[in-house]
N, C-alpha and C positions, 0 to 999 in steps of 0.2 A: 141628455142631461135631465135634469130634474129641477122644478121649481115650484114654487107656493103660490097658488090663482083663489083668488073668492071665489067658493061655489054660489053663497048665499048671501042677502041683506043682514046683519045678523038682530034678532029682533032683543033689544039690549044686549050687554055686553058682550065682544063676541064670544063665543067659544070651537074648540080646535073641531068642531064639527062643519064648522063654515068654509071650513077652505079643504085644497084638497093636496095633493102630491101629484102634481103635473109630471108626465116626462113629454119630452120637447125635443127638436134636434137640435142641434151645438148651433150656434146660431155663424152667420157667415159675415164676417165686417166687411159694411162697405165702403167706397171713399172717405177716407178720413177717419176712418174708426181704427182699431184694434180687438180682438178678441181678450179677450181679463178671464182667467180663472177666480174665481171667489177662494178668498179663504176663511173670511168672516163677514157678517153681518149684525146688524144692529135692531135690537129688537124695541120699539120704542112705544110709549102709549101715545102718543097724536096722532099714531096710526089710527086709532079710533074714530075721530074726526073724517077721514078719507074715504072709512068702508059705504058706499053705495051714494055719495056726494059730493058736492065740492061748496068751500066754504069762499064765498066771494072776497076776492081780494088777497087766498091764500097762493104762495109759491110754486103749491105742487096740485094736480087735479085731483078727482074725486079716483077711487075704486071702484070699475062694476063688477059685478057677476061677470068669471071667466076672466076677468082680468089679472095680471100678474100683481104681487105686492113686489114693494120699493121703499129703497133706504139706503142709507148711508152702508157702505162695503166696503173693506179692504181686500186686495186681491193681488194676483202677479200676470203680467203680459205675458200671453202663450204667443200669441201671434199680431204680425199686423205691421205697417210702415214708420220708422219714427222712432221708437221703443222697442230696445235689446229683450230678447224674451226673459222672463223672471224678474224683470222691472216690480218694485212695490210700487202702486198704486193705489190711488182711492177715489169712489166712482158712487152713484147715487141709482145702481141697478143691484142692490140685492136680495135678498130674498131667490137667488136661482142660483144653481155652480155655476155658468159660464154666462157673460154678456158680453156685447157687441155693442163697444162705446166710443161714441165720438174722442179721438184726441183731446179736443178744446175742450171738452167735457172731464177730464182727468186730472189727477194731482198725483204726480211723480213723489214720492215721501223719501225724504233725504236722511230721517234716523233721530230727527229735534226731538221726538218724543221716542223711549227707549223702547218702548213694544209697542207695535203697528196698530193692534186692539183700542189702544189711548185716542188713537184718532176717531172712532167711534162715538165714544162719551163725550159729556156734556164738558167738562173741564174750562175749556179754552174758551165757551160760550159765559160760565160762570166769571171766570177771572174777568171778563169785559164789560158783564153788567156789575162789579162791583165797581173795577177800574174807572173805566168810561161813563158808563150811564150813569153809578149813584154817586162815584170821587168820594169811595169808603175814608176816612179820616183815622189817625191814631186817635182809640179811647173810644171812637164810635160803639153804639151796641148796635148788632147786626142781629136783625130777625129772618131767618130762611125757612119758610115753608116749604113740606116735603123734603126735608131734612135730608129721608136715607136712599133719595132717587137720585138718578144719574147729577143733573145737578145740582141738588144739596148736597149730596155726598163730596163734591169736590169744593164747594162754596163756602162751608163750614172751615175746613183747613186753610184754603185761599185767603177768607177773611182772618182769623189770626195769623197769620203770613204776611199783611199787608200792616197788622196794628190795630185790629178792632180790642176794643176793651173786653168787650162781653160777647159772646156768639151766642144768641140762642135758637134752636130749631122746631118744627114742629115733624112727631109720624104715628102712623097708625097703632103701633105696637110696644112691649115696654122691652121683648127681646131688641127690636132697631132703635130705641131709646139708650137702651144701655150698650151697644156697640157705639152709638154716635158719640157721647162721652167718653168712651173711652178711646175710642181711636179718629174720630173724625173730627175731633178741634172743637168740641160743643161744651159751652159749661154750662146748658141745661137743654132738657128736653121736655116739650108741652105735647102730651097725648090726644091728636085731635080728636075722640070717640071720650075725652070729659066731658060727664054735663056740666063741669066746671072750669071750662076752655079758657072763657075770659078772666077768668081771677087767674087763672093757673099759669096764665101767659104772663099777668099782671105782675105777678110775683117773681117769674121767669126773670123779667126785663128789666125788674126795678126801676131804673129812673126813666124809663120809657125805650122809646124807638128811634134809632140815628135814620137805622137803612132797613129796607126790606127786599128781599129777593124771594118774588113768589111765586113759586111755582104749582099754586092751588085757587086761589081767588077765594072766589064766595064766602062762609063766616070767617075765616080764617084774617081773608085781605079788610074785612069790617075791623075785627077787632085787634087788628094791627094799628088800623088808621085810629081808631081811638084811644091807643096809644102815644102815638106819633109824637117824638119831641120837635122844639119850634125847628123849619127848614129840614126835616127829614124828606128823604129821597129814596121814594119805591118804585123798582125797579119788577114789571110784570113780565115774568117770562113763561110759566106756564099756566095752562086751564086745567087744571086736574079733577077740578070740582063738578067744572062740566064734563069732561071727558071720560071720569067715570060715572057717572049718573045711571044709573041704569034704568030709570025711566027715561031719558033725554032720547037724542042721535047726536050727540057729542061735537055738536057742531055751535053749538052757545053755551055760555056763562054768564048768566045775570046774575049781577048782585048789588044792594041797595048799599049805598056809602053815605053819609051826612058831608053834605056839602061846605055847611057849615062849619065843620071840624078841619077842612081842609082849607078854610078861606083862616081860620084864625091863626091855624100851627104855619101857614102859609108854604104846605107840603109839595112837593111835587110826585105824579105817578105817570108814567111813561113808560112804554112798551121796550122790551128790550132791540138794540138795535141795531142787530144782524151780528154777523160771524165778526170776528174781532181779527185785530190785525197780527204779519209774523212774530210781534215783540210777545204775546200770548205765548206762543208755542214755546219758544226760547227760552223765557221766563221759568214755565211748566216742566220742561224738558232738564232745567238744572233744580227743581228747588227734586222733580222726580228721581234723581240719579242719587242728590244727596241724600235724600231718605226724609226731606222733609214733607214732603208729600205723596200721599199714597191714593189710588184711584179704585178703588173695589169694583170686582166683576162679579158675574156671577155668567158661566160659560157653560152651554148647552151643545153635546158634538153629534152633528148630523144634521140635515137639512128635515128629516122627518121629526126634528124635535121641535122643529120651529113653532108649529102652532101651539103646542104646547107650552111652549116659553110664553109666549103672548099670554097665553089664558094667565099663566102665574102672575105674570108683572102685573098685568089689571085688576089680580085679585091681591096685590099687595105685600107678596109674597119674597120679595127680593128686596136685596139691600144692594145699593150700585144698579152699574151699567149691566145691561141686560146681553149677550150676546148668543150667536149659533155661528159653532166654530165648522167646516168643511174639511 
């Protein structure tokens, strides 16, 4: 089999020169495991974060040199105790065709969501932090940064599906600007490469900020917060600000916030908080059948395309979930 190891540290962002094309033997499950064929994987930028470190306090370890990558995978049981062969599955070893995964370690996929790919993206993450963590309101205006990434792209439609007034978003380009409006539930879009970010948002939002879903931080989550209408609720889910830096090692996001601003609108900001429960999927599953909800990919076929995928995503190059199909 074949799989994706870091050869290198990568010295800023990485590129498809850092990794390599392992071949491997099929790997042999031991007690408790099963063999999974891959048939997708999920190409994601936190990866970034991982390559040659570990961020204290995070879920998953650092990447060395010679080490394999990892991520979220759907796949089918070839073999093993427990599970009919051809079983869908989904499993947190991809990045290679075949792995050898604990049982306990597995999610049997029963068809809640109509194509197995869905399990990959951000979706079901986004609907919890609107849900759960910010209790989106009718009329609310919703600001999401990173508008046209895995979860903006779904957080935009989610929110007007829930009742928000106003959706606005923020992205790099005026081609994912104008997709977003027109197919991802956005009634504006703010070009973060404005030198006129902050009026541009301002105008965006008009009477300010209900909720935010941020999936960038740094100027972005500033001049949100000085926005902020009174009790809005920002909900932080990703670092994109740090994580692409390419001076950085992707492992920090600082950014200055007036404190002040946040004692008077008496805001709250809180970390998104974790995977969200089955009513998610169910939810996702019927508004996706009826056609109210759409999830954009962007699908890469071959394991040797994988670093390549990576290099586009971080350079901003994709709209949706990023995948490498097997």
């Amino acid at each position: 089999m074949r799989e994706i190891r870091l050869v290198t540290v990568p010295d800023g962002l990485p590129k498809p020169t850092d990794f390599e094309i392992a071949e491997a033997p099929v790997p042999e499950p031991g007690p408790g495991e099963v063999l999974v064929r891959t048939t997708a994987f999920h190409v994601f930028a936190a990866l970034r974060t991982l390559l040659g470190g570990t961020v204290p306090g995070a879920p998953f370890p650092g990447i060395e040199p010679d080490g394999t990558l990892f991520g979220a995978a759907v796949g089918e049981v070839a073999s093993g105790p427990g599970l009919a062969p051809g079983t869908p599955v989904l499993h947190m070893k991809g990045w290679r065709e075949y792995a050898a995964v604990p049982v306990a370690e597995l999610r049997v996929l029963d068809g809640t969501l109509p194509d197995p790919v869905h399990h990959l993206g951000y979706a079901p993450l986004a609907y919890a932090a609107l849900t759960r963590d910010a209790g989106v309101r009718p009329g609310d205006t919703v600001f999401v940064t990173g508008g046209a990434g895995g979860v903006g792209s779904a957080a935009g439609q989610i929110a007007r599906l829930l009742g928000a007034g106003r959706v606005v978003g923020s992205t790099g380009s005026a081609e994912k600007a104008a997709r977003m409006t027109a197919e991802l539930g956005y009634d504006a879009v703010v070009l973060r490469t404005s030198a006129g970010f902050d009026a541009d948002l301002a105008e965006a939002a008009l009477g300010g900020i209900d909720v935010l879903i941020d999936n960038v931080g740094g100027d972005q989550l500033r001049a949100a917060l000085d926005l902020a209408n009174p009790g809005a609720r920002f909900v932080l889910v990703g670092a994109l600000d740090g994580q692409l830096d390419p001076g950085g090692n992707g492992r920090t996001s600082p950014v200055t916030l007036d404190a002040y601003r946040i004692i008077l609108t008496r805001a709250t900001l809180r970390g998104v908080a974790g995977p969200p429960g089955p009513e998610a999927e169910a939810r996702l599953g019927a508004w996706l059948r009826s056609g109210e909800l759409v999830l954009p990919d962007v699908r890469f076929t071959g394991i040797e395309q994988a670093p390549r995928a990576l290099h586009e995503l971080l350079a901003g190059h994709h709209l949706g979930t990023v995948v490498v199909e097997l």
